[in-house]
C-alpha positions in Angstrom: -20.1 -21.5 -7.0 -19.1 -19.2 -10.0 -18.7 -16.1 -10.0 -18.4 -13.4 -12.7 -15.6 -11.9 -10.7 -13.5 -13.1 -8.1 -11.2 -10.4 -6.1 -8.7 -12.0 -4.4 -7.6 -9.7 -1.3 -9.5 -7.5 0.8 -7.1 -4.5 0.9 -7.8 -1.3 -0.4 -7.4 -2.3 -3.9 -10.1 -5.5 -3.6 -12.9 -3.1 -1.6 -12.5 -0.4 -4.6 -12.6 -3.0 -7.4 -15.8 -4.9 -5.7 -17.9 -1.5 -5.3 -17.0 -0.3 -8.8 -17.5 -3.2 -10.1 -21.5 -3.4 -8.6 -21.8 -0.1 -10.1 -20.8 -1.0 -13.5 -22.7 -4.7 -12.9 -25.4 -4.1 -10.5 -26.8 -7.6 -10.7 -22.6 -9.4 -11.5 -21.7 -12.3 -8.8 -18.8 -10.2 -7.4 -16.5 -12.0 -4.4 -13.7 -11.2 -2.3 -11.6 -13.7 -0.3 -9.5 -12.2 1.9 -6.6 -14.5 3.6 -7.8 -12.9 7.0 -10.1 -12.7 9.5 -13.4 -11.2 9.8 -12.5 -8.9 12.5 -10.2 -5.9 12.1 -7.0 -6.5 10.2 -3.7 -6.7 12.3 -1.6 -3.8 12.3 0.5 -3.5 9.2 2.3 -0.5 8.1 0.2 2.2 5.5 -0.7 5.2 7.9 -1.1 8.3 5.2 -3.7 8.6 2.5 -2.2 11.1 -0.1 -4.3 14.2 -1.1 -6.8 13.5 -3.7 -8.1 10.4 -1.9 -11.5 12.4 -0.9 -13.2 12.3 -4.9 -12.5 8.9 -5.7 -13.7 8.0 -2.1 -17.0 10.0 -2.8 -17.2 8.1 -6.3 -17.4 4.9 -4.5 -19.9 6.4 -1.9 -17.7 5.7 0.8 -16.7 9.3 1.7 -19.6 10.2 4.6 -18.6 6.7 6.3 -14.8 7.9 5.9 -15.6 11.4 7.2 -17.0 10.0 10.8 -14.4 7.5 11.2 -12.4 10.5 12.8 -8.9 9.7 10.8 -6.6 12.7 11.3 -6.3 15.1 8.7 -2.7 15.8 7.3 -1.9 19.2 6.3 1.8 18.4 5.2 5.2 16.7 5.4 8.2 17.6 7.5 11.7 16.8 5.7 15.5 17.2 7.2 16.8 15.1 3.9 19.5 17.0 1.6 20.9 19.4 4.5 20.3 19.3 8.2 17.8 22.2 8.4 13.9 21.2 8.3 11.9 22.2 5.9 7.7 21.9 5.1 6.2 19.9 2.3 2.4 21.3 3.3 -0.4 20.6 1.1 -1.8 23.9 2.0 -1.9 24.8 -1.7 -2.8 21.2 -3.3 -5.7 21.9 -5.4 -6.5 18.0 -3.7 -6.8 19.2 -0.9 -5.8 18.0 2.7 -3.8 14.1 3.3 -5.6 11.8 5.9 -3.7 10.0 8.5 -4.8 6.5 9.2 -5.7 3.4 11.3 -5.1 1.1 8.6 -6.6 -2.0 10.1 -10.4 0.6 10.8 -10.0 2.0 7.2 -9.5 -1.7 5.5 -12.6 -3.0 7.1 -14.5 0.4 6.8 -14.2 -0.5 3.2 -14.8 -4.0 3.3 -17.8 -3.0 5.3 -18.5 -0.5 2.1 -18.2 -3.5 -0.1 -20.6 -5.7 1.6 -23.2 -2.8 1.3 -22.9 -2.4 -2.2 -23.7 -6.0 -2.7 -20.5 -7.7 -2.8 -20.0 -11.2 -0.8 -16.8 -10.8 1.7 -15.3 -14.5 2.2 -12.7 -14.5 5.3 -9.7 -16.5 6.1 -9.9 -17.8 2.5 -5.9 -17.6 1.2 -5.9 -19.0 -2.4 -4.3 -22.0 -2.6 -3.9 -22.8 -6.4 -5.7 -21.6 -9.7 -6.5 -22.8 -13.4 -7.9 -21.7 -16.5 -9.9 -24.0 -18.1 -12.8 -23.9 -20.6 -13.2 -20.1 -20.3 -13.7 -20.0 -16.5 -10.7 -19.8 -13.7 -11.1 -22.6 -11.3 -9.8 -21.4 -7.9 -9.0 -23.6 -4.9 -9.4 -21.7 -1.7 -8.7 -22.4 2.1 -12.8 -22.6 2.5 -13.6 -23.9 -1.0 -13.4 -23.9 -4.6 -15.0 -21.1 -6.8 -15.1 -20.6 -10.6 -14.9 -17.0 -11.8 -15.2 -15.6 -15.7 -12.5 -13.5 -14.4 -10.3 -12.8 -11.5 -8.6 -9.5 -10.2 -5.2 -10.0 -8.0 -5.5 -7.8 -5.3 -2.9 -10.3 -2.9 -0.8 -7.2 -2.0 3.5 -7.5 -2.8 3.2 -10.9 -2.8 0.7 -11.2 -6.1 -0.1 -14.6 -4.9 -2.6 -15.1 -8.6 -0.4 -13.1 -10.9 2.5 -15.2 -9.9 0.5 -18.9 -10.3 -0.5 -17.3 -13.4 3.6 -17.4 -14.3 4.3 -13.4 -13.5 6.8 -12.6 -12.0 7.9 -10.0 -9.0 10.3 -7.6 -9.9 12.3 -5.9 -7.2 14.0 -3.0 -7.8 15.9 -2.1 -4.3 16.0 -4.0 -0.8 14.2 -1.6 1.6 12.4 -2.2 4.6 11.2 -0.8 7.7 11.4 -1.8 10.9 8.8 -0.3 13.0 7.9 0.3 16.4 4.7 2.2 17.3 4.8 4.2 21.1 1.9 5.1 22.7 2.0 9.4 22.6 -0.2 12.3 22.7 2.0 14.2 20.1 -0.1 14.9 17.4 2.1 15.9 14.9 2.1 15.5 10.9 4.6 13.1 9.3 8.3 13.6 9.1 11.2 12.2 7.2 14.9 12.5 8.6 17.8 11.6 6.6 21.0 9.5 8.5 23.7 8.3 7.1 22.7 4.8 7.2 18.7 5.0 6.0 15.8 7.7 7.3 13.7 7.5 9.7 9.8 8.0 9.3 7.5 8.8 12.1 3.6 10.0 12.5 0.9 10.0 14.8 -2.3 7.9 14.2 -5.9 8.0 15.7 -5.7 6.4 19.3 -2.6 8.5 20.4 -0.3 6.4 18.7 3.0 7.1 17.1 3.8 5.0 14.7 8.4 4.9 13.5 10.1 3.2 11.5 13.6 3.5 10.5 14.0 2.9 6.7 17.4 1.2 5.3 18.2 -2.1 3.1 17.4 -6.0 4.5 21.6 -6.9 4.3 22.1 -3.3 6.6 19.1 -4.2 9.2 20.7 -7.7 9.4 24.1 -6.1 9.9 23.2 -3.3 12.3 20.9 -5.8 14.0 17.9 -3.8 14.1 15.4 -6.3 15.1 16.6 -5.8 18.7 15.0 -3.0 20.7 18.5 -2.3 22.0 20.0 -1.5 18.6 17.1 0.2 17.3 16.6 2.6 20.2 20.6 3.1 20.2 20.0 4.4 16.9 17.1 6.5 17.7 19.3 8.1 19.8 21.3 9.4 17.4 18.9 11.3 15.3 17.9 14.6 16.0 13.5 16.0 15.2 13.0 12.1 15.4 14.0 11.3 19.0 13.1 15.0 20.0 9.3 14.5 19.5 9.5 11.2 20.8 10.8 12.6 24.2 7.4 11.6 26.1 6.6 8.5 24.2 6.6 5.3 25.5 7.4 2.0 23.2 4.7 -0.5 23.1 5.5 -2.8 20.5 9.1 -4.6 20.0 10.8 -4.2 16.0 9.2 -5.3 13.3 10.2 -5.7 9.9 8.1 -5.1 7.0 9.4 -4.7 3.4 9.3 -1.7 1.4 11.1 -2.3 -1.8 10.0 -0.7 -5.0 8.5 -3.8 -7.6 6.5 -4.0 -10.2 5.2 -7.5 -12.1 6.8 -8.5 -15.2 3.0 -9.3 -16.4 0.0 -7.0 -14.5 -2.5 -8.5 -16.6 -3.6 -11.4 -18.7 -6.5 -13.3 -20.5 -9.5 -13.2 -17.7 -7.3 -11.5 -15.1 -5.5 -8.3 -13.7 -3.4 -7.7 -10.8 -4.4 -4.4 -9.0 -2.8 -2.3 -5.7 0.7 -3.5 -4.5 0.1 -6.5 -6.1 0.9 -5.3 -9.7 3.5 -2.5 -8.1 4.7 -1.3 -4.7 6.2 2.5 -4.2 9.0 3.5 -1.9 6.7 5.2 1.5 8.5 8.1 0.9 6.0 9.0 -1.8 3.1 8.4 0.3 1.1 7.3 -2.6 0.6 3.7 -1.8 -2.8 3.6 -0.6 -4.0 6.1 -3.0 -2.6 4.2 -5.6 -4.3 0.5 -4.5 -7.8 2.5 -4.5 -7.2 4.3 -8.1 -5.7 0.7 -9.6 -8.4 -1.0 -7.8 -11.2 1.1 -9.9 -9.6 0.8 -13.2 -9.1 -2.9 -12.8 -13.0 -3.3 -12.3 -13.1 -1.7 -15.6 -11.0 -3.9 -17.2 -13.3 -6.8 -15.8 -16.0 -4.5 -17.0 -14.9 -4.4 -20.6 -13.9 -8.5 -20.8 -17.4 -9.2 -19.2 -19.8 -6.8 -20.8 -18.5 -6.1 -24.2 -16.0 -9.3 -24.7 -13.5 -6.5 -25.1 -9.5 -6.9 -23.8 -8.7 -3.8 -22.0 -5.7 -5.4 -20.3 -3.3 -4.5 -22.9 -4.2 -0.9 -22.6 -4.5 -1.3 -18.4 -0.8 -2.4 -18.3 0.6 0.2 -20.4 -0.7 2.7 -18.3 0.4 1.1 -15.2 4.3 0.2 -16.7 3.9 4.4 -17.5 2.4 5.2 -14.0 5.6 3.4 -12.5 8.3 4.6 -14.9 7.4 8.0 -13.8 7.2 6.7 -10.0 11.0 5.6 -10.9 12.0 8.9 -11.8 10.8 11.4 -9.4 12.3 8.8 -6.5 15.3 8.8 -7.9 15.8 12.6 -8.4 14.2 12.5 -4.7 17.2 10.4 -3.6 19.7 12.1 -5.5 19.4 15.1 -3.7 21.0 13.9 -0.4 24.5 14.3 -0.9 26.1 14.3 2.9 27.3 10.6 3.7 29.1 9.9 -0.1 30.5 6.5 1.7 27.4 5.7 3.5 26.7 1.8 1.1 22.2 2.9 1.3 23.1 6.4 -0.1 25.5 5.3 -2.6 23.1 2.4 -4.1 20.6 5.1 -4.7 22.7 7.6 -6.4 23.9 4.3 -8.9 20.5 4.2 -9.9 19.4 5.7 -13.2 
């Protein structure tokens, strides 16, 4: 089989790539193989789709399906971080309107499902196993089979499974992660963000009366503190304050489970034939809530990148990467200014690697 594009991942960033992409090559071979399973994605963490995601949903022609999917719609942000009183980050004034809050695994395959109707081929439980470039083509072994593709976009998530066969590598910038336990609650509440001494905690409700917390701090402290145990965890819990208080009627359904959430970027997000789009090329702290909105955004201007290469022989990844390296420079410095402005635990070892940071 080959292919004039290959995306490899099915997240966000792949679906947004394949549906541009049969828009700007109605009749182009377009793939994705996605390393999992045709039915709904297991839950990972990614609950809140920033404000703005509604126009570049409507320019893929996914916005009506996204609109009866019943996702909860976000009007703000609660915050205790920098001082111990609460205060509203609402998006009652965004010009981009209202946020979106999430069931991740329904709104991956809703745009899978958007894919496939636009004319893309959806290949499941197809992890990429190896890759190489060879008389102009990228020769990709697969789990199912082999493909050949004029040009491939990396949509693997953190672990830019292509970009990094392709001799990239993963550049981390801190060592956060959440562990997260979701609780079954009929609280319906925006998202909020408390600041501890040792990390913050994150909480929201999703569709299905689910609350879904996490409590945010580096890998070495989660290990030390020996969050992975419910008992630790919900000893902690029990020392915040907003966090535990709306989770007074909640009951936990899931045990801890880590995910990472460090800040990376690729040392290379783009090369001859290929681009990395979504987390793949770079991740962003949750606290900006920008992740998903980000994969879909990267996802459509890596299709034109392929675009450019396959239509018009033209190499649009120099300019691609540039303004990615500029869209995460800028990420770098409002997170650290974000950071810098708690102040209260000047010993806690998370608070004082953030205010080291440039």
């Amino acid at each position: 089989m080959t292919l004039d594009v290959a995306i490899i991942g099915g997240g966000p960033a792949g679906a947004a790539a394949a549906i541009s992409l049969r828009q700007l090559i109605p009749n182009g071979a377009i793939a994705i193989f996605d390393a999992g399973g045709s039915e709904q994605d297991a839950w990972r963490p990614g609950e809140t789709l920033a404000p703005g995601a509604a126009s570049i949903l409507q320019s893929l022609g996914c916005w009506p399906a996204f609109r009866s999917a019943g996702f909860l719609e976000s009007r703000g942000t609660r915050s205790v971080w920098g001082s111990p009183e609460p205060y509203e980050n609402e998006f009652l004034f965004s010009m981009r309107g209202s946020g979106w809050r999430l069931d991740r695994a329904r709104f991956n395959h809703l745009l899978r499902t958007c894919a496939g109707t636009a004319g893309a081929e959806i290949h499941y439980e197809a992890p990429l196993r190896g890759s190489e470039y060879a008389d102009g083509l990228w020769h990709l072994q697969l789990s199912t089979s082999d493909c050949r593709a004029r040009f491939v976009i990396d949509a693997t998530g953190r672990s830019a499974t292509f970009a990094v066969q392709a001799g990239a590598q993963r550049l981390a910038d801190d060592k956060l992660a959440g562990v997260f336990v979701l609780f079954e609650s009929a609280e319906t509440g925006d998202t909020l963000i408390e600041a501890v001494e040792a990390g913050w905690w994150y909480s929201t409700t999703v569709p299905g009366n689910t609350a879904v917390v996490a409590f945010m701090t580096d890998t070495d402290l989660i290990r030390e503190m020996q969050l992975n145990t419910p008992a630790r965890w919900n000893e902690l819990l029990a020392h915040s304050t907003p966090t535990r208080e709306r989770l007074q009627n909640a009951t936990a359904k899931t045990a801890p489970a880590i995910f990472a959430a460090n800040s990376q970027s690729l040392s290379q997000m783009a090369g001859p034939g290929w681009v990395a789009a979504g987390d793949a090329a770079m991740t962003f702290d949750p606290l900006s809530s920008q992740g998903i909105l980000k994969a879909l955004r990267s996802g459509k201007l890596a299709s034109f990148v392929a675009a450019d290469y396959l239509l018009y022989g033209k190499a649009s990844s120099a300019k691609y990467e540039v303004m990615a390296r500029g869209e995460y420079a800028a990420y770098s410095a409002t997170k650290a200014e974000y950071y810098s402005l708690e102040q209260r635990w000047p010993a806690s070892p998370f608070w004082a690697r953030r205010r080291s940071k440039p």
